[in-house]
C-alpha positions as CSV (number, residue, x, y, z in Angstrom):
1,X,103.0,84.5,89.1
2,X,104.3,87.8,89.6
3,X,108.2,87.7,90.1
4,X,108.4,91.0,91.6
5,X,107.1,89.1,94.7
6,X,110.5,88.1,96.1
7,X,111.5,85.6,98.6
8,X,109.1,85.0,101.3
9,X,109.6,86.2,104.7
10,X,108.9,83.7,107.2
11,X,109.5,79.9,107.1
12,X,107.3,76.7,108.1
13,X,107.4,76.4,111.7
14,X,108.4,80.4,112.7
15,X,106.5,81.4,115.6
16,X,104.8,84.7,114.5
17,X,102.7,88.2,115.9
18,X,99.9,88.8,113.3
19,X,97.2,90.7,112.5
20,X,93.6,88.7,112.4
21,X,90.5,91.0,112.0
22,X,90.7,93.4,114.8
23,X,93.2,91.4,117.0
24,X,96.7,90.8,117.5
25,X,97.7,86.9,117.8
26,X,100.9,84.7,118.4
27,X,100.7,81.3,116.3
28,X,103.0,78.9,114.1
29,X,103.3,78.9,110.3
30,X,102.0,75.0,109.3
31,X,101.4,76.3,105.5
32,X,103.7,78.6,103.2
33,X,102.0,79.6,100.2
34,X,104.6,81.2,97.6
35,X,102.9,83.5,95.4
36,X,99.8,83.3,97.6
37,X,96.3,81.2,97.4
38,X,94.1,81.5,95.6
39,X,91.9,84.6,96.2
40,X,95.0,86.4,96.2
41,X,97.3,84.8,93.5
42,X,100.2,86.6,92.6
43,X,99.5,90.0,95.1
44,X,101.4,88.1,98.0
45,X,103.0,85.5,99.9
46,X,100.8,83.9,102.3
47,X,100.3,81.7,105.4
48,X,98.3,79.4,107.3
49,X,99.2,80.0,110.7
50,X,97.9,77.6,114.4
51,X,97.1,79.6,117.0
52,X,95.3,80.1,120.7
53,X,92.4,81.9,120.3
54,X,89.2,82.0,122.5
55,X,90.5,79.4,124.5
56,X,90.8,77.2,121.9
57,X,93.3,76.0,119.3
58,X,92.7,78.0,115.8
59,X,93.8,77.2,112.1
60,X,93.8,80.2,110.1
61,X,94.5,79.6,106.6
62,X,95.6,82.4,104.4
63,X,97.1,85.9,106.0
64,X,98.6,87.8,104.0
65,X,102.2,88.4,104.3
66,X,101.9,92.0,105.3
67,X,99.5,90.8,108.1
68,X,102.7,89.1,109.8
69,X,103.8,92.2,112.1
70,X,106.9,89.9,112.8
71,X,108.6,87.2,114.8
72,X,107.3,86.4,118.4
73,X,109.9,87.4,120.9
74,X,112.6,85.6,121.5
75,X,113.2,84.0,117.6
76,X,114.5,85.5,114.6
């Protein structure tokens, strides 16, 4: 585990903006993963994050932390 990784940025439940492929979503963080998973162990935090996507509800499971562009208006 890399220490120089700090504390993580976002919370369980924060409603987020992120970066997925080549689009921009809104969703809710249902997993924090300190130090990251696996493929990523130790580089960076990471999240598993619901969202709306194509109509339909999504689970995306490991962004990044620096794929979190920030809080959704209106929380902090």
């Amino acid at each position: 585990m890399n220490p120089k990784l700090g504390p993580m940025k976002y919370q369980l439940n924060d409603r987020v903006v992120f970066k997925f492929q080549d689009e921009v979503l809104k969703g809710r963080i249902v997993v924090a993963d300190f130090g990251g998973s696996l493929e990523m162990l130790g580089k960076c935090h990471s999240y598993d994050l619901r969202c709306q996507r194509m109509g339909q509800g999504w689970l995306i499971k490991h962004v990044p932390e620096n794929d979190i562009i920030g809080f959704q208006a209106g929380q902090a």
